[in-house]
C-alpha positions as CSV (number, residue, x, y, z in Angstrom):
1,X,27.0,-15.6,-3.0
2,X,26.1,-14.1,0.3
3,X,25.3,-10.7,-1.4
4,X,22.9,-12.7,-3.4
5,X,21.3,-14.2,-0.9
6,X,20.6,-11.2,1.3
7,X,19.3,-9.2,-2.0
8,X,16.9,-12.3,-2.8
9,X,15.9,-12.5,1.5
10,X,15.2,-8.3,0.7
11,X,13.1,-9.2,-2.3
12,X,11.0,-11.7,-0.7
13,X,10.2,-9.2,2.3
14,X,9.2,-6.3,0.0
15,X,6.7,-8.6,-1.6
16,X,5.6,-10.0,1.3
17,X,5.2,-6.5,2.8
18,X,3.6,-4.9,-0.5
19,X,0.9,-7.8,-0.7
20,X,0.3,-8.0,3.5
21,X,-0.5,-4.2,2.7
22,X,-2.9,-4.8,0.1
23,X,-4.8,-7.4,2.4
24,X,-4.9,-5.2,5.5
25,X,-6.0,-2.4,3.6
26,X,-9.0,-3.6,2.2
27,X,-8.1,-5.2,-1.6
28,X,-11.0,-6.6,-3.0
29,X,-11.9,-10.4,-3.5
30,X,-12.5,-12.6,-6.3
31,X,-13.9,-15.9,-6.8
32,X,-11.7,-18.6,-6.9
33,X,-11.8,-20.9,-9.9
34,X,-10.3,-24.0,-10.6
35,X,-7.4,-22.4,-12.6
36,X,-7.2,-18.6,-10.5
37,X,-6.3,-20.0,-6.9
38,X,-5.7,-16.6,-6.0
39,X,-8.3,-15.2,-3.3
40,X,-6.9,-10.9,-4.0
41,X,-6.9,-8.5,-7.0
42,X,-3.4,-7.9,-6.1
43,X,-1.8,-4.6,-7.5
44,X,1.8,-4.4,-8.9
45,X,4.9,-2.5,-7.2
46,X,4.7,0.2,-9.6
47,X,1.0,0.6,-9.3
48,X,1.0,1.0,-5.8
49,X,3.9,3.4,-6.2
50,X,2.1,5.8,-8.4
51,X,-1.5,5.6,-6.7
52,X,-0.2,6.2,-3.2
53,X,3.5,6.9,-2.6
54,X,4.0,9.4,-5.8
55,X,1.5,12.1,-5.1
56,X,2.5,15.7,-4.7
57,X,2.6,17.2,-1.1
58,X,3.7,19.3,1.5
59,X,4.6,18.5,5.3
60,X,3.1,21.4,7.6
61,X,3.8,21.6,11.3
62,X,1.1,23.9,12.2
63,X,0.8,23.8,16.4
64,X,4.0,21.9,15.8
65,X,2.2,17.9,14.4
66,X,2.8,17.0,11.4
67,X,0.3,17.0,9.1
68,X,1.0,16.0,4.9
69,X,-1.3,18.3,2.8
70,X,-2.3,17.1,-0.4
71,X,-3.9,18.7,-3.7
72,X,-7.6,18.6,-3.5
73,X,-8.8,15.6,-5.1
74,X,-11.8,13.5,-3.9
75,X,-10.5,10.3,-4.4
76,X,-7.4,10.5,-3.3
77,X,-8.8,11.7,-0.2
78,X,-11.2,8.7,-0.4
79,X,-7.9,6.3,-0.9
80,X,-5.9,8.2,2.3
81,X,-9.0,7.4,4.5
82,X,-9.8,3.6,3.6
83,X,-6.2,3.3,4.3
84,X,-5.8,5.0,7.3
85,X,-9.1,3.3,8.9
86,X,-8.2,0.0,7.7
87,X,-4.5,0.3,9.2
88,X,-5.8,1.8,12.5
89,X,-8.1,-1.5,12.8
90,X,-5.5,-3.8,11.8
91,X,-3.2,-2.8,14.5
């Protein structure tokens, strides 16, 4: 019972975590209807996975920082920016 309940607690706090994200980071709006209550085009777990968290990269340490490298790709780099702007002024 208690593993359960610590695995559902987890659950909760991903999602919570995942959609804060999406907010802070700029997700665009919709209009609210009377049936769609929902005020974000959220994105799903595995969406957010493969758009951001599985890209191909290296970590560099030139002048010892660490700096991720990426393959050249406009909007990626467009996507890495938003988020990186829109995180600085969230916190």
């Amino acid at each position: 019972y208690g593993a359960n309940r610590a695995w559902q607690q987890i659950v909760v706090l991903a999602h919570n975590l995942l959609t804060n994200f999406q907010i802070e980071t700029g997700v665009p709006q919709r209009s609210r209807a009377q049936k769609r209550t929902a005020l974000h085009v959220l994105k799903s777990a595995q969406t957010l996975r493969f758009e951001i968290v599985r890209r191909a990269g290296q970590i560099l340490r030139p002048r010892g920082t660490a700096v991720l490298r990426l393959q050249k790709n406009p909007l990626t780099e467009k996507l890495f920016s938003q988020i990186s702007k829109r995180l600085e002024k969230a916190a």
